[in-house]
N, C-alpha and C positions, 0 to 999 in steps of 0.2 A: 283858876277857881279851885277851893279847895275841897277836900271830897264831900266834907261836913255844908257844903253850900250845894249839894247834891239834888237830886228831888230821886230817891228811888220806889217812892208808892205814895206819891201825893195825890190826895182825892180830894177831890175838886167838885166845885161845880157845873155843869156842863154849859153847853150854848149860852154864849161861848165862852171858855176860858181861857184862851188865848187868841190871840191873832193869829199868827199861823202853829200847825202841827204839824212836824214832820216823820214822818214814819223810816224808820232806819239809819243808822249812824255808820255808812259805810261812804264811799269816795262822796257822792252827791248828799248825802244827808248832811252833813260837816261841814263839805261847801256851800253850799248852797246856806245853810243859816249865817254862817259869815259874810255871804255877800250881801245877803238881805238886811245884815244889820249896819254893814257900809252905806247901803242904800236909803235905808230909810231906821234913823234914830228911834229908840225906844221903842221898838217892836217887843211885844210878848212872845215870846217862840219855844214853841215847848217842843223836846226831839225824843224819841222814843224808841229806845233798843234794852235789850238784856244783856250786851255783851259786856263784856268786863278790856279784850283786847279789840286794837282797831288793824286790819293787815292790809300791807299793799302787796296784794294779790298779784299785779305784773311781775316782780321780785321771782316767783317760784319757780318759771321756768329756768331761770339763771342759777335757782338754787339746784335744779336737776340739772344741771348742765355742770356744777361745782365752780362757779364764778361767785355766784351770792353765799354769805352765811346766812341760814334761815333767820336767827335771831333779828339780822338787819331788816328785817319786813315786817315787824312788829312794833306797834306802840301800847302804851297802857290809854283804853279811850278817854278816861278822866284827865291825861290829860292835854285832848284835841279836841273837847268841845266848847267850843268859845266862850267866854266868859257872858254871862248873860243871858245865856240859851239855858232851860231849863229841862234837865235829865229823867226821862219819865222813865225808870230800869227796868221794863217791863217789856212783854209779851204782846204783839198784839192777836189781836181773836178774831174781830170783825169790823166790819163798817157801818153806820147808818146815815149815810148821803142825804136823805131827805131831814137829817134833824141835826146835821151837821156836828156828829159827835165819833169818835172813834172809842170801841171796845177794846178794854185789856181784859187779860189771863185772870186778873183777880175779880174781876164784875164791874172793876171802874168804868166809866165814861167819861172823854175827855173832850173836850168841845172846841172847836176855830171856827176862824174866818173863812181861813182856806187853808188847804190840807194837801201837802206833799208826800205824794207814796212814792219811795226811794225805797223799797223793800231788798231789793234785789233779785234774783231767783234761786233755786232750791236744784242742790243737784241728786237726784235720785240714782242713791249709788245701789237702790233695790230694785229698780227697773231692769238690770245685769242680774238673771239668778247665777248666786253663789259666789257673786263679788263682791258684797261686803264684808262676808266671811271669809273670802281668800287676802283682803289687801294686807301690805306692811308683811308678807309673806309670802316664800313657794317663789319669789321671782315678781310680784304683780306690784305693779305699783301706780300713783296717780301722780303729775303734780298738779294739780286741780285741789291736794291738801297739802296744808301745812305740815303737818307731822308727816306724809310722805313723802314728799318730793325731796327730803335726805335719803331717804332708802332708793331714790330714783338714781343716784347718782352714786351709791354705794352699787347697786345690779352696774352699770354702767364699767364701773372701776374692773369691776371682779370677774365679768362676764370676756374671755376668752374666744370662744367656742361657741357655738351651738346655733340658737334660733330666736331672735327678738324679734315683738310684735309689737307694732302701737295702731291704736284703734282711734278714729273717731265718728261720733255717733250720725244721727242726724240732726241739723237747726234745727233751731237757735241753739247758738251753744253757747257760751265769753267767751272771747275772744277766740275766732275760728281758727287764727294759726298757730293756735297753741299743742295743739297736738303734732302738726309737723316742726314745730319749733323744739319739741322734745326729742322726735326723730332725728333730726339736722343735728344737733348738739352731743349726742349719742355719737351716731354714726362719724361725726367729726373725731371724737374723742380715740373711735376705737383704727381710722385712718392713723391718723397722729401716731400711736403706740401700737401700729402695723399688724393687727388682730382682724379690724376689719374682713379678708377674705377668707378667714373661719368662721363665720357668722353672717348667717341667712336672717337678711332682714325684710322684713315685708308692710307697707305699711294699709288697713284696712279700712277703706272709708267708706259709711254710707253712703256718699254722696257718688254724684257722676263727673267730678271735675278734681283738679290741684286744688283751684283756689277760685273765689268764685266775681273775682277781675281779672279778665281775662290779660291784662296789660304786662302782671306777675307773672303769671306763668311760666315765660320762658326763662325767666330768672331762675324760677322754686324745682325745672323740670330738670335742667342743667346741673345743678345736687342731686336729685332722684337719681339724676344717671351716673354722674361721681362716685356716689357711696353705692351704687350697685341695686337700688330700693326696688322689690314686688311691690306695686302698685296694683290693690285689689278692690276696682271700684267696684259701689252695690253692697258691700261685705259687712252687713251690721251683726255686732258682736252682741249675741242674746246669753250666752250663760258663760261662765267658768267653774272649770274643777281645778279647785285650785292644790289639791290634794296629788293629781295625777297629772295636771300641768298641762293643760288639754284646752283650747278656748272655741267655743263652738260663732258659728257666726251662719245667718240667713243670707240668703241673696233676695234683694228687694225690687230686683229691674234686671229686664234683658233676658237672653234668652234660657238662662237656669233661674231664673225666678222661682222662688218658693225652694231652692232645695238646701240643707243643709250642709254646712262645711265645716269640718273639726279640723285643728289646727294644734300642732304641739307647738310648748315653747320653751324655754327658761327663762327669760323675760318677758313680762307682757306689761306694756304703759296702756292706761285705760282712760279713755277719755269719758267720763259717765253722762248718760242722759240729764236732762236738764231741764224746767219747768218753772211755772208760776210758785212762787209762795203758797202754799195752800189757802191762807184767810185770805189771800186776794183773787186767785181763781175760782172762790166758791162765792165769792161777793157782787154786789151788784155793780161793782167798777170793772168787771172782768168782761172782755169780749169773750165770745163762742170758745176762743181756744185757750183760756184763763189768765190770759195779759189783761195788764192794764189796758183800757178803753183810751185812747187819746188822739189828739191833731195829732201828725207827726209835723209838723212845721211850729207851732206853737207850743206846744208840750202840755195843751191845756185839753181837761178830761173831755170826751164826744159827749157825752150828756150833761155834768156837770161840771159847771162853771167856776165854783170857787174848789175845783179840786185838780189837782198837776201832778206832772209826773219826773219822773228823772231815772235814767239808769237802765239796768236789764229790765227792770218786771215790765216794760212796756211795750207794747207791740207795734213800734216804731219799724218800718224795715230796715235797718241800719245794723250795723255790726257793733256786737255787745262789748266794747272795751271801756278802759279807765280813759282815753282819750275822748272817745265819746261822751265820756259824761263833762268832760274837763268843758268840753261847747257846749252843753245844756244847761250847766249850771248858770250861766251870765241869762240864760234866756228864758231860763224860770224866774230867777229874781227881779229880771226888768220889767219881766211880763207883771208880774203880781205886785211891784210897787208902782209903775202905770195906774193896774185897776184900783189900787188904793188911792192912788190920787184919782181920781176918776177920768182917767186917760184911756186912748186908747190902746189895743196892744201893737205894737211896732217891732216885735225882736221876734226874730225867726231860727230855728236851727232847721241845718240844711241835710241834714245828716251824715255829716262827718266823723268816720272813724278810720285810727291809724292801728296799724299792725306790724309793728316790727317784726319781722320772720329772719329768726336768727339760725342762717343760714349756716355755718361756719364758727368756731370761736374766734371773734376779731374783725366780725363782716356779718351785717345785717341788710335784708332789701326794705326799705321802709316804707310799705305800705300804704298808703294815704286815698282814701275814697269818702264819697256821699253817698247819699239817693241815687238808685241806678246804675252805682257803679263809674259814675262819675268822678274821676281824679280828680284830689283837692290838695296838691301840695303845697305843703307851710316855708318849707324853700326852695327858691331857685335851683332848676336840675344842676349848674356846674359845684353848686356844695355837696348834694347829697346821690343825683341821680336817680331819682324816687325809683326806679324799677330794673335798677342794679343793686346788688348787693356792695356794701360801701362798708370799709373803716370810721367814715365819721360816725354813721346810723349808729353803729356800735358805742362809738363812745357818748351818743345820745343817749341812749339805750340804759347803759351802764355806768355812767358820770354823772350824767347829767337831769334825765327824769327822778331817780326817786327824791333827789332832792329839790325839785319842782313839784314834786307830789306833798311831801310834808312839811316844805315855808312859804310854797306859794298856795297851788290849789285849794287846800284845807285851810288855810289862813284871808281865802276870797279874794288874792292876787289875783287879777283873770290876764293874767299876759298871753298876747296873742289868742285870744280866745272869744274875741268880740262876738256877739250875735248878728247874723246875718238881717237882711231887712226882711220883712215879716210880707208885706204886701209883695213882691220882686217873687218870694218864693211862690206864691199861693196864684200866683197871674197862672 
């Protein structure tokens, strides 16, 4: 589609003006209208983002690691949105559920049937005082961004000596083994080019566990103890100086609860706090803690009916990755053309999400859980060994996904991504 067949501030009529609306053009926004328009011919589908680029975000860690070129985790999004799907380049603002119309930035209202919020969530890099003004500097860096996660692996390179930190927050966060996936690949790096036992690494997580299947663990602790890692649970990282190199962090549990701990460093990776969207935590779709409201088996909203979900903004308890959405997306679209034929709903996600934890460069443990913590592996243990760390994972990992990302996924391929049964999960 061409850009001039665009829609960047089409005003409309409201209620309704299209069949479905989808709020966000990141992994689930994309797919999710391609499958729906596999599914059911001549859908009106209007999709609504401001961005100009589309990124596969799993890419970054690899970029901090110096396996990926940042460049490779970018598209221009005009042009990955399906042909047919109409582009509202806009801002959303608000909701109004009861009149079935979505608010943009500019005053428009935009009206559906049903309404997919695929927002994503918002990483609050100002909930850390003095870490947005220290990042891409001083040592500090994120790959949670684009523009940093080359400086993450520039510190990596050059860093000899000293003291490297990486922090992560507390849940929800995407993808939770992202911040020891940056550690693992570091600490690899500086093994490899025999630096390593000049360099005091520590890693600090709010949380009180590795990893929070308990199956990993002996995989992810086995590295902890290779590369030598302080391991400081409890330790949420509240401020940096990033002038004097200094990163202060609370203890949240246990028996120094409440006291202060300053930490010098020359590198520090930050994993930053993480939340709802703002226009959908202040909205009436929001539960108590400003997620989406939804089933987590059906992915269809707890009070509203013609309104679904997909992706992080939801308060699903399931682990926030691009593989999780890869299972939602078959099970929003089957669900919502069911209810258009006036069917019932039959397709369930069970909450499955994978986490490659790249452990090593050349060996990954591949992660695979649901609901509960429940292992869900996509292959037989003698190919990959889900709770070893494996050379295949890797070349999964690194060969093989992003280009599963950008000609299957986003094009409504659902290979291996079937929805599970909807009644089976809910018994």
């Amino acid at each position: 589609m061409s850009t001039e067949e665009r829609i960047e501030n089409e005003n409309v009529t409201a209620t309704p003006a299209y069949d479905i609306v989808i709020v966000g053009a990141g992994s689930g926004g994309i797919a999710v209208s391609a499958s729906l328009l596999k599914r059911v011919r001549g859908l009106r589908i209007a999709l609504i983002d401001p961005a100009d680029t589309h990124y596969y975000q799993p890419g970054w860690t690899m970029v901090g690691g110096g396996v990926f070129d940042v460049q490779s985790t970018k598209r221009k999004m005009e042009d990955l949105i399906p042909s047919g799907v109409s582009w509202i380049k806009q801002s959303v603002s608000g909701f109004q559920p009861g009149e079935n119309e979505v608010e943009l930035d500019d005053g428009t209202r935009v009206g559906y049937q049903h309404l997919i919020v695929a927002a994503g969530l918002k990483l609050d890099w100002d909930a850390i005082e003095g870490l947005r003004e220290a990042l891409g500097k001083n040592g500090v860096t994120s790959n949670y961004s684009f523009d940093l996660a080359p400086y993450t692996w520039e510190l990596v390179q050059n860093l000899k000596q000293g003291k490297a930190l990486f922090t992560q927050p507390p849940m929800p966060i995407k993808c939770a083994g992202a911040p020891q996936k940056a550690l693992y690949l570091s600490c690899d790096h500086w093994l490899r080019n025999k630096v390593l036992s000049n360099i005091d690494v520590d890693f600090c997580n709010a949380g009180g566990v590795l990893f929070g299947v308990s199956e990993y663990v002996p995989a992810l602790q086995s590295y902890i103890d290779r590369y030598g890692v302080n391991v400081n649970y409890f330790n949420n990282l509240e401020a940096i100086d990033g002038d004097e190199k200094v990163a202060h962090f609370k203890v949240v549990s246990g028996e120094k609860e409440g006291e202060t701990i300053s930490k010098p460093f020359d590198m520090i990776h930050v994993c930053p706090v993480q939340c709802a969207p703002d226009f959908v935590a202040r909205s009436e779709l929001a539960d108590a803690g400003g997620w989406l409201e939804v089933n987590q088996f059906s992915l269809r909203h707890a009070r509203f009916e013609n309104v679904w979900g997909l992706g992080d903004v939801m308060n699903t308890p399931n682990a926030k990755t691009m593989a999780a959405v890869r299972k939602q997306v078959p099970v929003v679209a089957q669900n919502i053309s069911d209810t258009l034929n006036g069917k019932p709903l039959h397709s369930g996600y069970d909450g499955y999400g994978s986490c490659p934890l790249t452990v090593e460069r050349g060996k990954i443990v591949l992660a695979e859980f649901g609901y509960g913590g429940k292992l869900l592996p996509t292959f037989p243990a003698w190919m990959l060994q889900g709770t070893q760390a494996t050379r295949a994972a890797w070349m999964l990992k690194k060969d093989f996904l992003p280009g599963i990302y950008w000609h299957a996924m986003l094009k409504g391929r659902e290979w291996m991504a079937g929805p599970a049964d909807l009644e089976r999960l809910q018994a």
